[in-house]
C-alpha positions as CSV (number, residue, x, y, z in Angstrom):
1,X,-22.9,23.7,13.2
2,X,-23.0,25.3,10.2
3,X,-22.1,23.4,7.1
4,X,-21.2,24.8,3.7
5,X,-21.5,23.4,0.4
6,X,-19.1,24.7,-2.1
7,X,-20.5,23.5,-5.5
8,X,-17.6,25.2,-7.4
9,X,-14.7,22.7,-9.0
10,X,-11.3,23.4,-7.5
11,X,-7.9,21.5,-7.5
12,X,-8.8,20.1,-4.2
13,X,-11.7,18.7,-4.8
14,X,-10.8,17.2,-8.0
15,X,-7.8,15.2,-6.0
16,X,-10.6,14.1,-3.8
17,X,-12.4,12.6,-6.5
18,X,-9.5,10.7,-8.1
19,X,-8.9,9.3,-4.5
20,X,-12.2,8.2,-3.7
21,X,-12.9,6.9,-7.4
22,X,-9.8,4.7,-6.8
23,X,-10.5,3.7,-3.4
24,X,-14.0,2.7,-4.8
25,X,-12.6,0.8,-7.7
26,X,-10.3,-1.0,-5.9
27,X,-12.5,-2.1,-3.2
28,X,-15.3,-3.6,-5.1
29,X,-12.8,-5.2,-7.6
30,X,-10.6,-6.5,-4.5
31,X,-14.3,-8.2,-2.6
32,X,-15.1,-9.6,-6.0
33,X,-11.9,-11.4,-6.4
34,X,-12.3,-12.8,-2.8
35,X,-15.6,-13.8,-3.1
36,X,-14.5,-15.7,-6.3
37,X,-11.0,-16.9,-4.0
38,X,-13.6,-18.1,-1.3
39,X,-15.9,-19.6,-3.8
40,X,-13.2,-21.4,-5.8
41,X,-14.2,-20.2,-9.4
42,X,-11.8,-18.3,-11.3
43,X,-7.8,-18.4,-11.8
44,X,-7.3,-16.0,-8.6
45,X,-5.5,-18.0,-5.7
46,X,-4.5,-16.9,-2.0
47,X,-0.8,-15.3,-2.4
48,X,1.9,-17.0,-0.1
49,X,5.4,-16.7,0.5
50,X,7.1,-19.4,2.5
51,X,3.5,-21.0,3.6
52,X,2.6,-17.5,5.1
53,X,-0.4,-15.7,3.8
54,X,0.8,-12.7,2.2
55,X,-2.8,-10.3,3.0
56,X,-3.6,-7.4,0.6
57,X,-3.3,-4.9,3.3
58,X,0.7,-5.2,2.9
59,X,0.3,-4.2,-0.8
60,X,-2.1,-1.2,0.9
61,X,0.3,-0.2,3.1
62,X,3.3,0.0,0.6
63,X,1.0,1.9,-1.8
64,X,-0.2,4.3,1.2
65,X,3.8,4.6,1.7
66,X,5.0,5.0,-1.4
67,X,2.2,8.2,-2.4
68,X,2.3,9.5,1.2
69,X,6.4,9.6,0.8
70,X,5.9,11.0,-3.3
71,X,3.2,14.1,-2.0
72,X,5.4,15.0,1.1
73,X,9.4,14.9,-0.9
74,X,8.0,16.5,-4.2
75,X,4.5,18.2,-4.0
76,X,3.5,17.4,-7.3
77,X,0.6,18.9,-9.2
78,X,-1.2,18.1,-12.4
79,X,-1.0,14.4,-13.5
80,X,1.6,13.3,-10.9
81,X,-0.4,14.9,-8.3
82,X,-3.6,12.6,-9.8
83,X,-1.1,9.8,-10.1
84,X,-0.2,10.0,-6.1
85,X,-3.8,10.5,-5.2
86,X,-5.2,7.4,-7.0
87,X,-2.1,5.3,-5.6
88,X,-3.1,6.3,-1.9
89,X,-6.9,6.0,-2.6
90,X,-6.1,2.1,-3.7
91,X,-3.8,1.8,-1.0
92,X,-6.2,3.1,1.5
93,X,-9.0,0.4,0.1
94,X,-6.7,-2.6,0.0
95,X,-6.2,-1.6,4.0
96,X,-9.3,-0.9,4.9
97,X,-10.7,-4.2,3.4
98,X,-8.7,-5.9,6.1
99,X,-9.4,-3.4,8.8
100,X,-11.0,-5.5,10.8
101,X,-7.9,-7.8,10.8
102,X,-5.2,-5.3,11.5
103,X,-7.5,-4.3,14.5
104,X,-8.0,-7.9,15.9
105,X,-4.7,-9.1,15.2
106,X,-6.4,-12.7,13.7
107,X,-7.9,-13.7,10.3
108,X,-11.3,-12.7,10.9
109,X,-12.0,-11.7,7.2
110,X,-15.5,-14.0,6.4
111,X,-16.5,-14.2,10.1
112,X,-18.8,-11.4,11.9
113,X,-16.2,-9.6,13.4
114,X,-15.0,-9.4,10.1
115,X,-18.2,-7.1,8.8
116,X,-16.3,-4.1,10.7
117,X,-14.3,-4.0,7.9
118,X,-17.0,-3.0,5.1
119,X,-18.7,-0.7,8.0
120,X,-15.2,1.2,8.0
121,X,-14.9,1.2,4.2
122,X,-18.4,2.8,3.5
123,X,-17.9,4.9,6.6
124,X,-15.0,6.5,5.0
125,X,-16.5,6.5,0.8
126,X,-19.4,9.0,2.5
127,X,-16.9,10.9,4.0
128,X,-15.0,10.9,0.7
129,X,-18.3,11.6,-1.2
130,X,-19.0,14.9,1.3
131,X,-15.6,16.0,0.4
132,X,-15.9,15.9,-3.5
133,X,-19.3,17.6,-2.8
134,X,-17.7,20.3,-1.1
135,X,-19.1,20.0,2.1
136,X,-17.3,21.7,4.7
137,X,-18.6,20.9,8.4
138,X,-15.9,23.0,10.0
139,X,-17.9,26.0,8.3
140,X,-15.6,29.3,7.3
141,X,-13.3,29.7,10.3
142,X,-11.5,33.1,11.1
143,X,-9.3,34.0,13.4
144,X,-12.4,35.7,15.3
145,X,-14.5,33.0,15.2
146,X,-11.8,29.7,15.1
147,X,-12.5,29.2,18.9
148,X,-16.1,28.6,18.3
149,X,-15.2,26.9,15.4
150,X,-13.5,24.5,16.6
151,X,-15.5,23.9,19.9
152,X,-18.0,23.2,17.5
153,X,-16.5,20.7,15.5
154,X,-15.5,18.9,18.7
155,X,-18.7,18.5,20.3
156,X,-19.9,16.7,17.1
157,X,-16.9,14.6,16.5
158,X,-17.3,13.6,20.0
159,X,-20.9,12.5,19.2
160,X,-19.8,10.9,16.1
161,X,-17.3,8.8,17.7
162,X,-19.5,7.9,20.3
163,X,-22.2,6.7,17.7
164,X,-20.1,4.6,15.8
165,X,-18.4,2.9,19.3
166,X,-22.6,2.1,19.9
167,X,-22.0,0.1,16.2
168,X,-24.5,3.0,14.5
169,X,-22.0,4.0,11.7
170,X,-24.1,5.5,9.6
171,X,-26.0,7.6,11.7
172,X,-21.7,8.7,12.7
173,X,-21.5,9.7,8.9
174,X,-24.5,11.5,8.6
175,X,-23.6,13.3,11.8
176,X,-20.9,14.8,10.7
177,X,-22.7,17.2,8.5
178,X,-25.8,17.2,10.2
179,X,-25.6,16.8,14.2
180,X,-29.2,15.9,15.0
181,X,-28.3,12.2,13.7
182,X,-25.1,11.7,15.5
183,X,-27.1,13.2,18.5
184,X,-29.5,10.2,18.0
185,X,-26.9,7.7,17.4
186,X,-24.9,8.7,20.7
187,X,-27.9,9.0,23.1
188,X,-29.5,5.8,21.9
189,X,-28.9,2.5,22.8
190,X,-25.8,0.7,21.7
191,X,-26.1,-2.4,20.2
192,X,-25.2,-5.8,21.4
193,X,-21.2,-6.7,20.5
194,X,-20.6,-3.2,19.9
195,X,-17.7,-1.3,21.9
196,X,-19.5,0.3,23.8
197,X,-21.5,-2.5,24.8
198,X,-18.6,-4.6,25.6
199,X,-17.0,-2.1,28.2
200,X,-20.0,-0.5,29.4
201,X,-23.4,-2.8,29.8
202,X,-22.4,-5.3,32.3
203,X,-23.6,-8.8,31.7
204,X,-27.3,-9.4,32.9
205,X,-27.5,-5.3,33.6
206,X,-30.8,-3.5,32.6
207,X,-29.2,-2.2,29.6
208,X,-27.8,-5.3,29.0
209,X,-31.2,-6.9,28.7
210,X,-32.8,-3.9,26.8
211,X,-30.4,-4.1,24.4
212,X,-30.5,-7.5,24.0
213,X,-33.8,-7.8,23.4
214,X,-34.1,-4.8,21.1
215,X,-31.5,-6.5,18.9
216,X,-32.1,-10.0,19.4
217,X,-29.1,-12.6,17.7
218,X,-29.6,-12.7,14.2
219,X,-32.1,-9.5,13.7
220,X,-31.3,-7.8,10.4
221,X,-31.3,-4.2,9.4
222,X,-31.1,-2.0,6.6
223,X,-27.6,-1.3,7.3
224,X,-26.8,-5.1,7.4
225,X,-28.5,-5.9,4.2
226,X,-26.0,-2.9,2.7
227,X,-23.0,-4.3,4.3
228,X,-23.6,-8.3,3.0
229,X,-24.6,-7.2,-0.3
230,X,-21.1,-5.4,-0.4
231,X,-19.1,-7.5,1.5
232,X,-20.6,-11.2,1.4
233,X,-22.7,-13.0,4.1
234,X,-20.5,-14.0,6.7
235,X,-19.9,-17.6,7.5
């Protein structure tokens, strides 16, 4: 697929930035107040209402709301339009940093299913970051050429999706723009307590084992190192 890099500033891309400069912001300053929460130093404190845990992804989701509702009723450009786009980019971290609990339906921020969170956080900041930069994977479509186009984009979403279900997110992000690596990442195999391993290698099956033994409990990777140093070391 052919992907284009526009290196030229437009109004677009400028939104983009503010977005993903808040949804940065707000994600590293969010982990560091719950590493401080979970390490008891500091005046910050677990919010509750009635004895129930109020999370940060309902302040996410109102934010997400309230600029999603403010773009769509009044299409506002300039500083408003900034103002909207740094209020969803917050919103969107404060949600994301929980993503792993809105998708388990239980409190499974510090455990390991909980590290899906900070894989979906920097999964979406490189998208972000290939936006600002311009990139374009979709490539300059036509009505001519949209068919191909969008066949095209399709065959390496697919792969991309399938890539992150084998739990190879980054090799997903990198595929986007360049399709060898989500090639490699959907062809290869998936790794133990992934999605795809769940529904698909049968206990005690060859791949199974392979896998298995290829990523034995408690093997570390780059990507791992990356996603503790961000997010904490699970308990």
């Amino acid at each position: 697929m052919d992907v284009q890099l526009d290196l030229g500033l437009d109004e677009t891309r400028i939104i983009a930035a503010w977005m993903l400069g808040s949804f940065l912001v707000v994600f590293l300053v969010t982990r560091a107040i719950v590493r401080m929460i979970r390490a008891g130093r500091g005046p910050f404190r677990n919010q509750a209402i009635g004895g129930v845990h109020i999370h940060h992804l309902v302040h996410g989701i109102v934010l997400m709301l309230v600029a999603g509702a403010g773009e769509f009723l009044y299409r506002p450009d300039g500083a408003w339009g900034i103002v909207l786009a740094v209020a969803f980019g917050a919103g969107a971290a404060l949600t994301l940093d929980e993503f792993a609990l809105w998708l388990h339906l239980d409190d499974v921020y510090w455990s390991e299913k909980g590290r899906l969170s900070v894989d979906a956080v920097l999964v979406v900041a490189a998208v972000g970051a290939l936006l600002v930069l311009g990139a374009n994977p979709f490539g300059a479509a036509s009505e001519d050429n949209a068919p191909t186009v969008i066949a095209a984009a399709a065959v390496t979403l697919a792969f991309a999706v399938v890539a992150a279900l084998k739990g190879r997110p980054a090799l997903a992000v990198i595929g986007v723009v360049f399709v060898p690596a989500a090639v490699v990442g959907a062809i290869r195999l998936a790794r133990p307590g992934s999605p795809w391993a769940k529904r698909r290698y049968r206990e005690g099956s060859s791949k199974d084992v392979r896998a298995r033994a290829r990523y034995p409990e408690g093997r570390r990777t780059g990507w791992d190192a990356v996603v503790d140093a961000v997010g904490g070391v699970p308990r």
